[in-house]
C-alpha positions, 0 to 999 in steps of 0.5 A: 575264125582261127586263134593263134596264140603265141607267148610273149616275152613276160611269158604270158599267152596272147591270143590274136582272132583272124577273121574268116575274111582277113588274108591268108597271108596274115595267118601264115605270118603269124604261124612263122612267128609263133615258131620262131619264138618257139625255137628262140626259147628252146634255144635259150634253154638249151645254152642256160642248161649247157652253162649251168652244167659247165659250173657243176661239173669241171672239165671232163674232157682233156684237149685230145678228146680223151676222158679226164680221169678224177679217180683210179680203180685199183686191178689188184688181183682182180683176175684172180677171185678164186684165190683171193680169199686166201691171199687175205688171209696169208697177207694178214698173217704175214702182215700182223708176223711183219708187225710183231717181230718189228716191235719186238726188235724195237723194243729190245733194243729200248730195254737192253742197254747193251744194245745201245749201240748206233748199228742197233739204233740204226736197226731199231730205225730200220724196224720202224720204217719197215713198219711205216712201209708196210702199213703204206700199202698192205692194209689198203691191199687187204680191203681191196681183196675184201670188197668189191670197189677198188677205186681210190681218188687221185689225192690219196694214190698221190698220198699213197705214192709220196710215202711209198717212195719216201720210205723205199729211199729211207730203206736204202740209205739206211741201210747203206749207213749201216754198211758203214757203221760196219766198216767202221767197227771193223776197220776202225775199230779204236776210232769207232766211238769218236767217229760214229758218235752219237750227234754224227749218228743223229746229223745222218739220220736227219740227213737220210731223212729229208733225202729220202722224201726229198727224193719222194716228193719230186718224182710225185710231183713229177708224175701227178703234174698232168692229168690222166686220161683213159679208163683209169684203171691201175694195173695193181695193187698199189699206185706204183709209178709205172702203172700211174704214169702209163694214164698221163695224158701228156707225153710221159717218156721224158718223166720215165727217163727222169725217174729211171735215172733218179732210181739208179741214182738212189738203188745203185749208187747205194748199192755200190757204196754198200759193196765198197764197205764190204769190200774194206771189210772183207781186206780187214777180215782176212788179215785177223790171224784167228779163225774165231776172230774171223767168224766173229767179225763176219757174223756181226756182217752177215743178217745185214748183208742178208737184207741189202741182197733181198732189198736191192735186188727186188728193187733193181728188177723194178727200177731199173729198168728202162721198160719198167711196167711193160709186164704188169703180172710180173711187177705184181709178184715181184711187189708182193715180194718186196712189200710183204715178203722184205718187211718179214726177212728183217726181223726174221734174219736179225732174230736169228742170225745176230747172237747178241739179238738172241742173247737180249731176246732170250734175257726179255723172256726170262725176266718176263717169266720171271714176273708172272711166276712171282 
């Protein structure tokens, strides 16, 4: 006697006697049925756990093949381990040196009403976008050099990204702003009051403002309008566009073409407006018949001047060129310069080289001194 079973469609067993007498025919069909039932429900399993996956995880694969990326892993200094350690600890001296000296030009330029002129207001606003700046990336460069993961989801390198360049532009149209506060002290000495007012003065630096992140905000929508694809892996330590547009899935040479442009629109343009300033003031400079007159109008132009050098030249060798990103360790020093090393020479030079800066300084600590001996 042979039993076959089989399991119906509730899923219950149902067993079926073949008589030692009945056709062998008979078992071998019901063999081929129980298999076939067999493989009806395996494959029904397999298309419910398929479909069941598609709703838990989204689409994992772009329409090349390649992997969608849903998260980039910074390298940063990863190459360098042994060094590492010291790098945090001179990034954070830096960093907390770039801190102190912001705020105290701040704040001296707050207390002192002698300096409540639109070329210190216009520094004061300098000081605290160079202090937006650096807490963009630095404090999230130190982690990195401390811990062993270095990934940062795409929402927060997007994040990271808007402000970045919405301060970077900030910086040089304020410091072109400067440039012409400067022109106009100096080559329009009686008409200063009237022309940089303090409403016109507020006007451009609401108008700098919204440029600057105008400015920001499409070149990021603009890069993150793709996906990514490939290992995800940023060649840095910040989410810089070169290394973030190299993982677009799309075609990103008409994107890099758009931002080159862009850049030359915001770094050389200002640039070149700077100059032209200086150019006026260098005429006006010449014709002052004394030589202490000369020195003076000059001196109130040099720490400026000292800035725009440092920061657009870091930005041009960035920016502004067209195979930007092709050497990634190269970029990297260069970045480290421009957000450690920059933020630094701003207090530092308007400290050192601005009389007026020092006198005010040198006044705060007297008056501090004077209250703890009291």
């Amino acid at each position: 006697m042979t039993v076959v079973s089989r399991t119906g469609n509730a899923g219950q067993a149902e067993s079926r006697v073949l008589e030692p007498g009945a056709d062998d025919g008979q078992e071998v069909a019901a063999m081929v049925v129980l298999h076939a039932v067999r493989l009806q429900q395996v494959t029904s399993l397999s298309s419910v756990v398929r479909r069941a996956g598609e709703k838990l995880a989204p689409e994992k694969q772009h329409s090349n093949g390649s992997w969608l990326v849903t998260e980039f892993v910074l390298e940063g200094f990863s190459n360098l381990p042994e060094l590492r350690p010291t790098l945090f600890a001179l990034f954070l001296l830096t960093y907390l040196v770039t801190l102190s000296g912001n705020a105290t030009i701040i704040t001296i330029i707050q207390v002192d009403r002698t300096l409540h002129t639109p070329m210190y207001r216009f520094l004061a606003v300098l000081s605290l976008s160079e202090t937006c700046y650096t807490l963009v990336t630095i404090p999230n460069m130190l982690a990195h050099l401390l811990m062993e993961s270095q990934a940062i989801p795409i929402a927060g390198c997007r994040a990271q990204m808007f402000f970045f360049l919405g301060l970077g532009c900030n910086n040089c149209f304020l410091l072109t702003l400067m440039g012409y506060d400067r022109y106009v002290a100096i080559c329009h000495p009686l008409r200063y009051s009237v022309i940089m007012r303090p409403t016109v003065c507020l006007y451009l630096g609401i108008l700098i403002f919204c440029s600057g992140f105008s400015v920001a905000l499409f070149e990021t929508c603009l890069i993150f309008s793709s996906p990514f694809c490939g290992t995800g892996r940023v060649e840095h330590f910040f989410c810089d566009i070169a290394p973030v547009l190299k993982l677009s899935c799309a075609e990103s040479s008409g994107k890099a073409l758009a931002i080159f442009f862009l850049s030359i629109l915001v770094v050389l343009v200002s640039f070149l407006l700077i100059l032209l300033s200086y150019a006026f003031i260098v005429a006006a400079i010449v014709r002052i018949p004394s030589a202490a007159g000369r020195r003076k109008a000059f001196s109130t132009c040099a720490a400026h001047l000292t800035v725009v050098i440092v920061h657009f030249g870091c930005a041009s060798i960035i920016y502004l060129r067209p195979d930007s990103g092709a050497n990634p360790s190269q970029d990297r020093l260069v970045a480290v310069f421009y957000t450690v090393v920059t933020p630094l020479l701003n207090p530092v030079v308007y400290t050192l080289r601005n009389k007026e800066v020092r006198v005010a300084l040198k006044k705060s600590l007297g008056r501090g001194s004077g209250l703890c001996l009291h």
